[in-house]
Biotite code that builds the C-alpha atoms (Angstrom):
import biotite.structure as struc

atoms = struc.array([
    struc.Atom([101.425, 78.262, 103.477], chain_id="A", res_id=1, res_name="UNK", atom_name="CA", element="C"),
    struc.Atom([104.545, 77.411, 101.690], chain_id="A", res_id=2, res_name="UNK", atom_name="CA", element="C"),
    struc.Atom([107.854, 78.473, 101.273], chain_id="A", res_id=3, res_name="UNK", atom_name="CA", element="C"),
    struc.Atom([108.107, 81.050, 104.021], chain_id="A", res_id=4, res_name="UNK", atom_name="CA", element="C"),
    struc.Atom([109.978, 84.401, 102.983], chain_id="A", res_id=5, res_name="UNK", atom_name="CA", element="C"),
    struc.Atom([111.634, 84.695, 106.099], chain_id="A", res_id=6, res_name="UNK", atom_name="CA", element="C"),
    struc.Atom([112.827, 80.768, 105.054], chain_id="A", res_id=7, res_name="UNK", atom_name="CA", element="C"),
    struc.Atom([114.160, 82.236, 101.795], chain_id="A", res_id=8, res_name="UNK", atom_name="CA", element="C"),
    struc.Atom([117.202, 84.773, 103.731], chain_id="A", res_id=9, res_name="UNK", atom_name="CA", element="C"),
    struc.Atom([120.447, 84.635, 101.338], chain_id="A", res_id=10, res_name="UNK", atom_name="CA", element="C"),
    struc.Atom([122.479, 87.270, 102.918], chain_id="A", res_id=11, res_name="UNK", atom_name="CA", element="C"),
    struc.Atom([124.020, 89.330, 100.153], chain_id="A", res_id=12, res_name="UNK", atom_name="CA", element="C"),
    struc.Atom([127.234, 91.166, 99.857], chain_id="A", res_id=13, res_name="UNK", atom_name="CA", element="C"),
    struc.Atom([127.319, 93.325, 103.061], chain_id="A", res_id=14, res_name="UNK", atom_name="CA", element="C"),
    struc.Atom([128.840, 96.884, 103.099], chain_id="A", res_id=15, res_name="UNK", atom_name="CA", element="C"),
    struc.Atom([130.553, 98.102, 106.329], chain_id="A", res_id=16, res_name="UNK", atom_name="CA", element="C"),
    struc.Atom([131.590, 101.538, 107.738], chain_id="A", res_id=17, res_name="UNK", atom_name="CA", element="C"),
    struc.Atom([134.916, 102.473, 108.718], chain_id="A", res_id=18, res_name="UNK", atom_name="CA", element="C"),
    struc.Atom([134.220, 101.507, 112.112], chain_id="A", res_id=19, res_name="UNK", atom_name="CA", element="C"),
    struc.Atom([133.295, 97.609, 110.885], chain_id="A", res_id=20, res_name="UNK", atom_name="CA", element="C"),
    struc.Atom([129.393, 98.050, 111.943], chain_id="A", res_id=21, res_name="UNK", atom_name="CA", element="C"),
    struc.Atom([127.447, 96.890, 108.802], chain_id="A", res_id=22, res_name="UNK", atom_name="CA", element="C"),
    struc.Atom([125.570, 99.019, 107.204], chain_id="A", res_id=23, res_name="UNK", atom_name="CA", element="C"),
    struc.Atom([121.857, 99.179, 105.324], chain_id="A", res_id=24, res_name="UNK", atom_name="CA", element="C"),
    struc.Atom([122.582, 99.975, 101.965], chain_id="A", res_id=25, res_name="UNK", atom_name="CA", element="C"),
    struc.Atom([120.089, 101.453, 98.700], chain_id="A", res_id=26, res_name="UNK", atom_name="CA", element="C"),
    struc.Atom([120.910, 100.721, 94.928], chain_id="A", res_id=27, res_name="UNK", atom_name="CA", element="C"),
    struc.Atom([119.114, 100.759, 91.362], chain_id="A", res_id=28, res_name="UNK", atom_name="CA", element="C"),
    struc.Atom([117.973, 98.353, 90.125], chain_id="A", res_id=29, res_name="UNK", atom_name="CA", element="C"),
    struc.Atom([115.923, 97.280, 86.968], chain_id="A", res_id=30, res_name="UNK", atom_name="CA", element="C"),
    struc.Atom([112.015, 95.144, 88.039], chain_id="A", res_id=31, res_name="UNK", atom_name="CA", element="C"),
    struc.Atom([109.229, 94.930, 85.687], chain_id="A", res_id=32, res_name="UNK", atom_name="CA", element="C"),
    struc.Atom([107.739, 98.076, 85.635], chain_id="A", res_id=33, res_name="UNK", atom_name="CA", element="C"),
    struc.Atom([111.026, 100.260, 85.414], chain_id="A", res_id=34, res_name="UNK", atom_name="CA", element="C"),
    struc.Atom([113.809, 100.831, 87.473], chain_id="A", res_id=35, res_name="UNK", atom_name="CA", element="C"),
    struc.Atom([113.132, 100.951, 91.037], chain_id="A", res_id=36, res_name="UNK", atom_name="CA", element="C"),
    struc.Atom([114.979, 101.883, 94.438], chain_id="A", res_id=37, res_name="UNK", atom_name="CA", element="C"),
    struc.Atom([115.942, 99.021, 96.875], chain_id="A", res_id=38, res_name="UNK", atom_name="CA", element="C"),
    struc.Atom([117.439, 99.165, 101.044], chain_id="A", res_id=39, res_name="UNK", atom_name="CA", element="C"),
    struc.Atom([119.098, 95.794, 101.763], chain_id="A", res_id=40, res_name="UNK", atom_name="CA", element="C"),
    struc.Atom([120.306, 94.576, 105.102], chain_id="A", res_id=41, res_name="UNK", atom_name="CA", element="C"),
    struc.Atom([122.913, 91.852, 105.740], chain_id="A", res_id=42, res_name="UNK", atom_name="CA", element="C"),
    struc.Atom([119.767, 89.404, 105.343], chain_id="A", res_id=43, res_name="UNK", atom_name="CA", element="C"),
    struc.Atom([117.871, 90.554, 102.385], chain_id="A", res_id=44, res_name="UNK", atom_name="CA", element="C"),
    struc.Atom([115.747, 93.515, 100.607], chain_id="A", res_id=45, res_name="UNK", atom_name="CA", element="C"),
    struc.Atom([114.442, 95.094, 103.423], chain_id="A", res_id=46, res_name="UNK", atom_name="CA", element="C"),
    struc.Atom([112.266, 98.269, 101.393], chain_id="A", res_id=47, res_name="UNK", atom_name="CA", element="C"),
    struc.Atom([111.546, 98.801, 97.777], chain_id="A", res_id=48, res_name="UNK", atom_name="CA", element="C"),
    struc.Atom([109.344, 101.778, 95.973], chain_id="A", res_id=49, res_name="UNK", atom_name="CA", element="C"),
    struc.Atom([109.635, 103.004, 92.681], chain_id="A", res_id=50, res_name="UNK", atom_name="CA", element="C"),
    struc.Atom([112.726, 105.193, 91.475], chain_id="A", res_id=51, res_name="UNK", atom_name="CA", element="C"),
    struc.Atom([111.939, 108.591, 92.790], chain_id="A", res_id=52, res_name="UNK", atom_name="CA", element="C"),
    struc.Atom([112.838, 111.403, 95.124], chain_id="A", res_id=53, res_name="UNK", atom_name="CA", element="C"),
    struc.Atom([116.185, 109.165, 96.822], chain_id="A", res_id=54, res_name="UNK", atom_name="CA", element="C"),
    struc.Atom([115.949, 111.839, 99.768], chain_id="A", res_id=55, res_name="UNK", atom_name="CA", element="C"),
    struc.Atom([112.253, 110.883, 100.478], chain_id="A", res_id=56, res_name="UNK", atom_name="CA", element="C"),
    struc.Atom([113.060, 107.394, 100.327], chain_id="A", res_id=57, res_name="UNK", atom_name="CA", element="C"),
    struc.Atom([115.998, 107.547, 102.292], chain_id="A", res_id=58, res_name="UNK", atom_name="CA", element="C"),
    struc.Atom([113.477, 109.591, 105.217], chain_id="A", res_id=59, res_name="UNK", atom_name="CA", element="C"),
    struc.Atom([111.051, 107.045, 105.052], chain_id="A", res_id=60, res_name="UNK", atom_name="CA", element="C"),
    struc.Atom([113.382, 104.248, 105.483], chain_id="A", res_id=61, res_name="UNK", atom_name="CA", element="C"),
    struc.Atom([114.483, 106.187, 108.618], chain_id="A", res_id=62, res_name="UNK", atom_name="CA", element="C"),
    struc.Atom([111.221, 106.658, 109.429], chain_id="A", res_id=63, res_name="UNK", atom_name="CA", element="C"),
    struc.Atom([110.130, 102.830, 109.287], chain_id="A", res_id=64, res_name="UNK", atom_name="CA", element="C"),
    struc.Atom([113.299, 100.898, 110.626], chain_id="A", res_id=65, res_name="UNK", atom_name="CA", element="C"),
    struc.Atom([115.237, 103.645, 112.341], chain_id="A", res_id=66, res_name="UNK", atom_name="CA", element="C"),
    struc.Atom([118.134, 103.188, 110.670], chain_id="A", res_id=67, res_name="UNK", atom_name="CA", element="C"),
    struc.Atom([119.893, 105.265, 107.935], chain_id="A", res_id=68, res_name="UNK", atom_name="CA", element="C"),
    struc.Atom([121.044, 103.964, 104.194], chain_id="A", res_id=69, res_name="UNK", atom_name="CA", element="C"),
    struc.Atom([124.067, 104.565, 102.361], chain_id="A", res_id=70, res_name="UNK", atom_name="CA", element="C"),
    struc.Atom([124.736, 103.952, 98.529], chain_id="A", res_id=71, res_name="UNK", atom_name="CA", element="C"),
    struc.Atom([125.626, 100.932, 98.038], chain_id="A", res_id=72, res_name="UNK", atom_name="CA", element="C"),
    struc.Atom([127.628, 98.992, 94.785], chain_id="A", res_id=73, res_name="UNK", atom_name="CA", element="C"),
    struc.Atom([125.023, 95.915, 93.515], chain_id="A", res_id=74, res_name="UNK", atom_name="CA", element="C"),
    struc.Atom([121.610, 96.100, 93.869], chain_id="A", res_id=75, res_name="UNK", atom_name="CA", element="C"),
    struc.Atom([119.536, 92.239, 93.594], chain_id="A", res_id=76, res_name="UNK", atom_name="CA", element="C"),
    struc.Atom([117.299, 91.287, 90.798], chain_id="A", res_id=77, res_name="UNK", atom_name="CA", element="C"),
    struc.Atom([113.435, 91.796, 91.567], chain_id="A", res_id=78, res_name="UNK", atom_name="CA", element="C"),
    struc.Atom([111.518, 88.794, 91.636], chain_id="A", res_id=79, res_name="UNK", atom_name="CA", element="C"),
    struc.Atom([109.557, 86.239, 93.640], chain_id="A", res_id=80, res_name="UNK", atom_name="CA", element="C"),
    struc.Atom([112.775, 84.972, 94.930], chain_id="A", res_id=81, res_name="UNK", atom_name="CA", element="C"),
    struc.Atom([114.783, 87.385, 95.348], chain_id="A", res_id=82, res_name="UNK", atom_name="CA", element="C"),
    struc.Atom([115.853, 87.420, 99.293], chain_id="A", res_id=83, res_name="UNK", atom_name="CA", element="C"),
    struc.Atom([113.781, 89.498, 101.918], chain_id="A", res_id=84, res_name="UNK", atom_name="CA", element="C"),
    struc.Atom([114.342, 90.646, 105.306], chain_id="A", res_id=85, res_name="UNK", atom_name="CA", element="C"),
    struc.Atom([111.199, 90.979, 106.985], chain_id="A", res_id=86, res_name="UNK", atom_name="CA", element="C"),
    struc.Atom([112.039, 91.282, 110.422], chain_id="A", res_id=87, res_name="UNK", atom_name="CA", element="C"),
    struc.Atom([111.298, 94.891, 111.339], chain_id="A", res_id=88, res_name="UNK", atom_name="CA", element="C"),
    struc.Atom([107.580, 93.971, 110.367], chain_id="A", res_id=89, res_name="UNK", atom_name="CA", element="C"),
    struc.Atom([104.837, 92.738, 113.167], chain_id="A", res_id=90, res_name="UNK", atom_name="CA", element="C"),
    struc.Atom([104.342, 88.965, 113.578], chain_id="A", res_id=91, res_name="UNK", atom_name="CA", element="C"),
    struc.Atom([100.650, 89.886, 111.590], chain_id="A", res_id=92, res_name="UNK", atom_name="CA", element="C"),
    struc.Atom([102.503, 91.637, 109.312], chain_id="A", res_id=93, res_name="UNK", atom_name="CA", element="C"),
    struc.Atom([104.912, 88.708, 108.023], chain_id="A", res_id=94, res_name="UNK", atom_name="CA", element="C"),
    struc.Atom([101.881, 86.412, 108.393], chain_id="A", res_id=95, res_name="UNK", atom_name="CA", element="C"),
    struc.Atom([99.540, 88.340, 105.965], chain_id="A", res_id=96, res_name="UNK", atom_name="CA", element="C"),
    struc.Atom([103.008, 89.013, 103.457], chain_id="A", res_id=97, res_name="UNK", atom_name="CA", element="C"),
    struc.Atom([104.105, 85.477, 103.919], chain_id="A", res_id=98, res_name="UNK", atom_name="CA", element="C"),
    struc.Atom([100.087, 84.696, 102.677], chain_id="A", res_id=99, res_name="UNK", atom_name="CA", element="C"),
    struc.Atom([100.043, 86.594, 99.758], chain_id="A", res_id=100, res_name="UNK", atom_name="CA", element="C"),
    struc.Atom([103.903, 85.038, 98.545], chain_id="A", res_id=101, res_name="UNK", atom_name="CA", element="C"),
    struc.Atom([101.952, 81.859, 98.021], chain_id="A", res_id=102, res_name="UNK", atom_name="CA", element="C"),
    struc.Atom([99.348, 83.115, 95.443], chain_id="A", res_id=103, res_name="UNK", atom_name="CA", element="C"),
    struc.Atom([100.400, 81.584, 92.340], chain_id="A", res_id=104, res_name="UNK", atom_name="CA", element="C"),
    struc.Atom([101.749, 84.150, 89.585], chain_id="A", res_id=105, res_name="UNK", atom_name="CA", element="C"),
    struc.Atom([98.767, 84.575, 87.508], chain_id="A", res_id=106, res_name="UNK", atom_name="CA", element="C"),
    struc.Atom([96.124, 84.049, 90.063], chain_id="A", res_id=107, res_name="UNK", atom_name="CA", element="C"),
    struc.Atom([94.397, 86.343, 92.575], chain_id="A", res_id=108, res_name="UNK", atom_name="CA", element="C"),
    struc.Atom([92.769, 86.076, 96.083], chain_id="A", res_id=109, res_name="UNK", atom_name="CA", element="C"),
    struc.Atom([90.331, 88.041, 97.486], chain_id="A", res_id=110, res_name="UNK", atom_name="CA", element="C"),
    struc.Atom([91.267, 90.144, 100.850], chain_id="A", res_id=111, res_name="UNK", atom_name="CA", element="C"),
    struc.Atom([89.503, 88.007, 102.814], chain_id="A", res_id=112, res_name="UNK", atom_name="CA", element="C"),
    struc.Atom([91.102, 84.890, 101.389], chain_id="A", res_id=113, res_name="UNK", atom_name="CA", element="C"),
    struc.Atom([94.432, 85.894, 102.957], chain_id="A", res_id=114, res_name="UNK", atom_name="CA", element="C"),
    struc.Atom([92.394, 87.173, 106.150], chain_id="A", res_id=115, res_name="UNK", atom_name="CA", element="C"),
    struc.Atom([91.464, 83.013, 106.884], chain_id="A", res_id=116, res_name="UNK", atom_name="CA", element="C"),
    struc.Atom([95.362, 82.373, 105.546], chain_id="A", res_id=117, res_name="UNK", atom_name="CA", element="C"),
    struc.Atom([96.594, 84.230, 108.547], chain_id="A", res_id=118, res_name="UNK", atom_name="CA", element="C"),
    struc.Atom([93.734, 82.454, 111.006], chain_id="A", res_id=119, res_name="UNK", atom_name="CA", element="C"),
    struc.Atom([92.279, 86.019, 111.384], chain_id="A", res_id=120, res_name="UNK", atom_name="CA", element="C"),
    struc.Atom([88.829, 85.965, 109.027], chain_id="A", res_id=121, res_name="UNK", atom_name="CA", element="C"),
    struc.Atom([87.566, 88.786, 110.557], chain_id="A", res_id=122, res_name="UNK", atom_name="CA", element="C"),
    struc.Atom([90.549, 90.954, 109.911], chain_id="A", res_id=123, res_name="UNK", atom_name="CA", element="C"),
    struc.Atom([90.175, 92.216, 105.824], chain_id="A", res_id=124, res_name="UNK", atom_name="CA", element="C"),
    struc.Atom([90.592, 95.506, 106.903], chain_id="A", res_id=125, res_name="UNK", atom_name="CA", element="C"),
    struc.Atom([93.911, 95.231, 108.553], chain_id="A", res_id=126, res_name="UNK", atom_name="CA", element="C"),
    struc.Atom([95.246, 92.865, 105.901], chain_id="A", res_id=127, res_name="UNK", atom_name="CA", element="C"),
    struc.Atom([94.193, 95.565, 103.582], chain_id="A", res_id=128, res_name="UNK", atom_name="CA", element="C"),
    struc.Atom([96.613, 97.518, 105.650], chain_id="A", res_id=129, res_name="UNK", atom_name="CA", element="C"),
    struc.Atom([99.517, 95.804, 105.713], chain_id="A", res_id=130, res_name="UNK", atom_name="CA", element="C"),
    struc.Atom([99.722, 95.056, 102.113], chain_id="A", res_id=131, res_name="UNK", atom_name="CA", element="C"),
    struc.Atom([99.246, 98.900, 101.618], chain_id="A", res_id=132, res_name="UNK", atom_name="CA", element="C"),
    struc.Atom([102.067, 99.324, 102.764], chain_id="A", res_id=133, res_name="UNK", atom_name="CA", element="C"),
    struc.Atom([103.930, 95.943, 101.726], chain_id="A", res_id=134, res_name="UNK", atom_name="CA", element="C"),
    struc.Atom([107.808, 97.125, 101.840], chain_id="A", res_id=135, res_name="UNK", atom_name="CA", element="C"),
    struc.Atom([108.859, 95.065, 99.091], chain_id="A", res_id=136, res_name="UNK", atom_name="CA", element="C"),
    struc.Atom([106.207, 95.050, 96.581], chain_id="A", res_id=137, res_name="UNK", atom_name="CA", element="C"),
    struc.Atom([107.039, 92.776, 93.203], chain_id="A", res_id=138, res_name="UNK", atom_name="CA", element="C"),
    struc.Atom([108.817, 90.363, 95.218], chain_id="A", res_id=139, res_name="UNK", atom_name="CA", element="C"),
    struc.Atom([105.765, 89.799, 98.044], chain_id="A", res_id=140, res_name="UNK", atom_name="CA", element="C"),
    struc.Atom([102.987, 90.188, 94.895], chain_id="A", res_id=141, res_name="UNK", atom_name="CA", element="C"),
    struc.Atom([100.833, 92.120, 96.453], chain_id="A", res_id=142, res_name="UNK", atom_name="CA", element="C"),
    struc.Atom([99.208, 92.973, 92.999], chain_id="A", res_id=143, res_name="UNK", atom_name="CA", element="C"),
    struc.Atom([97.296, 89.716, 93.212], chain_id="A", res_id=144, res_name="UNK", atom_name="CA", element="C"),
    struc.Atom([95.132, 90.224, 96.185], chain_id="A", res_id=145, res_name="UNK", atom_name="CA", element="C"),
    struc.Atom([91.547, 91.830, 94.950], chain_id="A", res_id=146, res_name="UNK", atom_name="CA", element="C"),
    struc.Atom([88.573, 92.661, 96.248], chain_id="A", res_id=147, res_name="UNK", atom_name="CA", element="C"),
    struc.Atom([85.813, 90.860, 97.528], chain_id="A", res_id=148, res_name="UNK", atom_name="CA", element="C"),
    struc.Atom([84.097, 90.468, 94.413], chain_id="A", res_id=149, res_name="UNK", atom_name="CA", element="C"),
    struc.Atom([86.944, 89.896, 92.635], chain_id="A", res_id=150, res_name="UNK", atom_name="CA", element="C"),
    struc.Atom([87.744, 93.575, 91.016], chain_id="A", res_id=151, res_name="UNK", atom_name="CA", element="C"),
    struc.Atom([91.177, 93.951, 91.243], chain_id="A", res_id=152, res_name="UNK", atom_name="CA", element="C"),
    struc.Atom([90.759, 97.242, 93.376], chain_id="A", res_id=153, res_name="UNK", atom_name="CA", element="C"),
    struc.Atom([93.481, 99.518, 94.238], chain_id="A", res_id=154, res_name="UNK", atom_name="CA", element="C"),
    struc.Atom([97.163, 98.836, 93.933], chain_id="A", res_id=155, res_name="UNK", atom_name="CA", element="C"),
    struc.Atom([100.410, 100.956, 95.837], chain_id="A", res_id=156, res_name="UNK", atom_name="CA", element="C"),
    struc.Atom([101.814, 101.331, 92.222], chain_id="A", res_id=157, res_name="UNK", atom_name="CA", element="C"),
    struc.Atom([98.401, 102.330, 90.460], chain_id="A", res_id=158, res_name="UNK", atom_name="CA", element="C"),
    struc.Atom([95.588, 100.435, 88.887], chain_id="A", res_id=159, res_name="UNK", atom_name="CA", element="C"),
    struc.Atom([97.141, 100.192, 85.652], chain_id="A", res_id=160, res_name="UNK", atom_name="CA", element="C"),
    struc.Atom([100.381, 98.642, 87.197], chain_id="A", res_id=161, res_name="UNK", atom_name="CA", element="C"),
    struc.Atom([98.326, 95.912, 88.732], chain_id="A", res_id=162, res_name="UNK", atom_name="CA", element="C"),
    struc.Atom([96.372, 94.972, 85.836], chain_id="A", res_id=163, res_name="UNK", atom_name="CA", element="C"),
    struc.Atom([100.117, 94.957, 83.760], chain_id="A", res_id=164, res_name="UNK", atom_name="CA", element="C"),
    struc.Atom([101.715, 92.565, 86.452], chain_id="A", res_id=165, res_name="UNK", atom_name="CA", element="C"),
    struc.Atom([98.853, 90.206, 86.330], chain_id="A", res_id=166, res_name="UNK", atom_name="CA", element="C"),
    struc.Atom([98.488, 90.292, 82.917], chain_id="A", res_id=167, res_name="UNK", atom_name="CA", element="C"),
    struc.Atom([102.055, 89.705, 82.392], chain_id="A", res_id=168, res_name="UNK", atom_name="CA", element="C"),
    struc.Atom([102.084, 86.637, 84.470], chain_id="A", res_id=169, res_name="UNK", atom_name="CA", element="C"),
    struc.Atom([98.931, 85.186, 82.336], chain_id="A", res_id=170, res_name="UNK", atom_name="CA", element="C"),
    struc.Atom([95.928, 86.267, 84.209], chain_id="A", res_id=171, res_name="UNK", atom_name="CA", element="C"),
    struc.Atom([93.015, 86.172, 81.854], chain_id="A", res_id=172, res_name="UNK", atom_name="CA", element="C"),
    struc.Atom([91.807, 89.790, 82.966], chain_id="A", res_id=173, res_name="UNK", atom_name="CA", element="C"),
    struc.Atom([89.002, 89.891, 80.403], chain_id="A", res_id=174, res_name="UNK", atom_name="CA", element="C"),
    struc.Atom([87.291, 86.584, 82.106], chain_id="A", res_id=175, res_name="UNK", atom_name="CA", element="C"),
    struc.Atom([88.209, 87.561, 85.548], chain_id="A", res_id=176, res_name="UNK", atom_name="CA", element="C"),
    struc.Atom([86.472, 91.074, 84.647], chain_id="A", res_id=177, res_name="UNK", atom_name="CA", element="C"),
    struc.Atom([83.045, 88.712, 83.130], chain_id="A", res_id=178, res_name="UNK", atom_name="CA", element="C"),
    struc.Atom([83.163, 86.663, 86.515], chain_id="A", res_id=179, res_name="UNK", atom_name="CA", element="C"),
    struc.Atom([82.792, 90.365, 88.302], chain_id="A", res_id=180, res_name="UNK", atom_name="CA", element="C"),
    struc.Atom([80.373, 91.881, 86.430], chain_id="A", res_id=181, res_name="UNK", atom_name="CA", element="C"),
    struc.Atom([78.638, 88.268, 86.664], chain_id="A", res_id=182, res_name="UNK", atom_name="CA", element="C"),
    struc.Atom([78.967, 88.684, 90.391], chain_id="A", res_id=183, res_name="UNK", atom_name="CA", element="C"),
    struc.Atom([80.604, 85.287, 90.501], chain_id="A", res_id=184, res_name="UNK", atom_name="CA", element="C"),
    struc.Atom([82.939, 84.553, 93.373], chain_id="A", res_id=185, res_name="UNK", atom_name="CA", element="C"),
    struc.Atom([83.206, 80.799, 92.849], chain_id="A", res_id=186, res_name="UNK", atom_name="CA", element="C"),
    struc.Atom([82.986, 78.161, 89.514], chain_id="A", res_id=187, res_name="UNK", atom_name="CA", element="C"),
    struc.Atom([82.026, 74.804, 89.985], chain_id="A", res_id=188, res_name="UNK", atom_name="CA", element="C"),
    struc.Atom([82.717, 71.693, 88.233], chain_id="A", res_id=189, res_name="UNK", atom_name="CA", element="C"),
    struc.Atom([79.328, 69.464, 87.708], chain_id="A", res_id=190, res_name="UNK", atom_name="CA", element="C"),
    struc.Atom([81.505, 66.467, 86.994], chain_id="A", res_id=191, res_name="UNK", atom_name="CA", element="C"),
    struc.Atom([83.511, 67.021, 90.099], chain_id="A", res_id=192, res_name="UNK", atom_name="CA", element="C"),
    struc.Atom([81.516, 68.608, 93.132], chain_id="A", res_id=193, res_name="UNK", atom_name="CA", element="C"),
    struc.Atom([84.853, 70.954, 92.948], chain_id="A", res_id=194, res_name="UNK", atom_name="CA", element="C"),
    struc.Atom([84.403, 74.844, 93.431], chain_id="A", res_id=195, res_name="UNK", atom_name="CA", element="C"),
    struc.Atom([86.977, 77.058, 93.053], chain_id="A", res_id=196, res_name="UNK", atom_name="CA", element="C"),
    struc.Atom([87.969, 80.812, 93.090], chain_id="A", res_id=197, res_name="UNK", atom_name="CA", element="C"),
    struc.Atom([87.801, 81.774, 89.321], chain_id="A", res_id=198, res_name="UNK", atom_name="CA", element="C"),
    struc.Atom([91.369, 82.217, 88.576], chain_id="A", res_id=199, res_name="UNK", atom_name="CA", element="C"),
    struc.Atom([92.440, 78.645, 90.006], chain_id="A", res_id=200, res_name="UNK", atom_name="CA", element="C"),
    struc.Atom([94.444, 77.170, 87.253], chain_id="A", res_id=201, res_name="UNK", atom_name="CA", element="C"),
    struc.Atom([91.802, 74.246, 88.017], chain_id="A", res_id=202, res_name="UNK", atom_name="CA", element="C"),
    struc.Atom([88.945, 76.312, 87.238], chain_id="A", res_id=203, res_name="UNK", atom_name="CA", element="C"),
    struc.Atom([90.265, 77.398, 84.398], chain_id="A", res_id=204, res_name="UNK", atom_name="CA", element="C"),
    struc.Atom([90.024, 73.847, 83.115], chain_id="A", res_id=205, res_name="UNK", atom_name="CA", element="C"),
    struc.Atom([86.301, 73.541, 83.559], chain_id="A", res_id=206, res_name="UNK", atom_name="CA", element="C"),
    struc.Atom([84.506, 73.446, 80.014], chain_id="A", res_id=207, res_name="UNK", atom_name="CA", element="C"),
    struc.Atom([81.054, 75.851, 79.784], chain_id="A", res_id=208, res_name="UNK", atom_name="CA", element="C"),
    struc.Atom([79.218, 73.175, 79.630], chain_id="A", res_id=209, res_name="UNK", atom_name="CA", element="C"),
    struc.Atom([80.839, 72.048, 83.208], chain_id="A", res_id=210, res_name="UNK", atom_name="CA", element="C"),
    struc.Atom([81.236, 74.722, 84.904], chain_id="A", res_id=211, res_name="UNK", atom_name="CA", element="C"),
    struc.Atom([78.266, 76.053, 87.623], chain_id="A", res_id=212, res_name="UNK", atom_name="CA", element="C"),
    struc.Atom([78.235, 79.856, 89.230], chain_id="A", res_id=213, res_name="UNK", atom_name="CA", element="C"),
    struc.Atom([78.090, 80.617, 92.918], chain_id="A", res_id=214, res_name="UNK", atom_name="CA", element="C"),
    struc.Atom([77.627, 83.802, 94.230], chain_id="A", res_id=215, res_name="UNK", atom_name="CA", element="C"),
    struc.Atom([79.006, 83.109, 97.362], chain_id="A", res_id=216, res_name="UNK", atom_name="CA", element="C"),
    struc.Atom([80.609, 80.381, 99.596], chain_id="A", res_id=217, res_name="UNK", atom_name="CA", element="C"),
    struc.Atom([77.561, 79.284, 101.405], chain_id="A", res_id=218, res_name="UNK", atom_name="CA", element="C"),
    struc.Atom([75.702, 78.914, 98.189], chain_id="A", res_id=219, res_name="UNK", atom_name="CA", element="C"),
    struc.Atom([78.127, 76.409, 96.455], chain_id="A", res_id=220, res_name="UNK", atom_name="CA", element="C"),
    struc.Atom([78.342, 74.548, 99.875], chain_id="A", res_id=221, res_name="UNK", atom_name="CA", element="C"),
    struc.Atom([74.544, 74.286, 99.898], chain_id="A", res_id=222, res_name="UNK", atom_name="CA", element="C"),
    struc.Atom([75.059, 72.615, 96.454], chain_id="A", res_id=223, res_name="UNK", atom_name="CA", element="C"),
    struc.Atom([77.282, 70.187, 97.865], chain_id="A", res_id=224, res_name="UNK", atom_name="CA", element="C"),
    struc.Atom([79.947, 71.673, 96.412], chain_id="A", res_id=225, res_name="UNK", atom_name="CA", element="C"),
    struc.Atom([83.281, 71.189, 98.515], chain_id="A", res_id=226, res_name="UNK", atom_name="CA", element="C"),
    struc.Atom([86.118, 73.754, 98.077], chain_id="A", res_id=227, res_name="UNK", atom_name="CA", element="C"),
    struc.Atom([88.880, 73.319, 95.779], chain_id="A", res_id=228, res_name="UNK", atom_name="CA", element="C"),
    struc.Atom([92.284, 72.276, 97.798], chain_id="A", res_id=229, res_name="UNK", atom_name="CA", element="C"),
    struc.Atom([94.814, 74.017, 96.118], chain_id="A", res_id=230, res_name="UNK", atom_name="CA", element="C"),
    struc.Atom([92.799, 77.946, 95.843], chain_id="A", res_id=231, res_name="UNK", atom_name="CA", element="C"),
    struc.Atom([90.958, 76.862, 99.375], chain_id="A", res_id=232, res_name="UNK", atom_name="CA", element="C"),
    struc.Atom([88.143, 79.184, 98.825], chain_id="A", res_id=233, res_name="UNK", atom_name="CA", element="C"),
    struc.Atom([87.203, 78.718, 102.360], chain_id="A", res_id=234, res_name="UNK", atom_name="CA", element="C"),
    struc.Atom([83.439, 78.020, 103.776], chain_id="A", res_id=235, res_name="UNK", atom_name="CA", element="C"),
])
């Protein structure tokens, strides 16, 4: 994996009570689907939803870290680098987050993709899990991960929001959408022996007249295909 989120801590301005303690604080703040609502620690955005009910978010911060929030003056800008504190999450559940930072904007990986990532294959459903309930969706981009066939499936912000943030960072949804209904999971170059998940910025390269279909993993390797090193489509 690279670039670890919990590698990425910039602490930010840090609000204290009266009594010195430091305190979790919640601002506005603008991200690309509209403003949103945003919990910081002394380490980094900590818990992030949609602008909304502000008592319901303060509960379910509560809820989730056991600690209150209080207004606070500067919120940080939304993006993949903005600062995050992930350390009220599970050891799994920084793994699977920490994955899915490293898909490239404009890309997607299947569920299971992340699954291997985190040296758990067997675990899609849980991974499915965690990312359901990612804390700090639109800086981990949780919008990329699909399902197996490569349908972009369901999203914490909607369908429609998923399909915007992809399309926004250059995902060719149209020929992602042609792979599905094609049921391919992998392209191939002829000229290479290279397969790769279909939104690889590599297999977006291959020509027609290149590029070779699998409908699974085993199928390319029985080709003599070997996987792509930068997507690692696994096998």
């Amino acid at each position: 994996m690279t670039d670890s989120l919990l590698a990425r801590l910039s602490p930010p301005a840090v609000e204290k009570d009266l009594s010195g303690a430091v305190m979790d604080t919640f601002t506005t703040t603008a991200g690309p689907l509209g403003d949103v609502l945003v919990a910081s620690s002394a380490e980094g955005v900590t818990y992030l939803r949609p602008v909304g009910d502000v008592d319901g978010f303060r509960a379910e911060y509560r809820r989730r870290l056991g600690r209150p929030l209080v207004p606070g003056t500067t919120g940080p800008s939304i993006g993949a680098r903005t600062p995050v504190d992930l350390r009220a999450c599970s050891s799994f559940e920084r793994d699977v987050l920490d994955a899915t930072a490293s898909i490239p904007a404009g890309q997607t990986r299947p569920y299971g993709w992340v699954a291997r990532e985190v040296g758990s294959p067997a675990a899609v459903r849980a991974v499915g899990t965690v990312l359901a309930r990612n804390p700090v969706p639109l800086i981990v981009p949780c919008h990329r991960v699909t399902k197996a066939d490569g349908s972009l499936g369901r999203y914490m912000l909607g369908e429609e929001a998923k399909a915007r943030l992809l399309a926004d960072e250059g995902a060719d949804l149209e020929g992602l959408a042609a792979f599905t209904a094609a049921r391919t999971v992998l392209v191939g170059s002829d000229t290479t022996g290279i397969a790769c998940l279909p939104s690889c910025h590599h297999a977006r390269r291959i020509t027609d007249a290149h590029r070779v279909s699998f409908r699974s993993a085993a199928a390319a390797r029985d080709a003599g295909y070997r996987g792509c090193t930068v997507c690692r489509p696994g096998w």
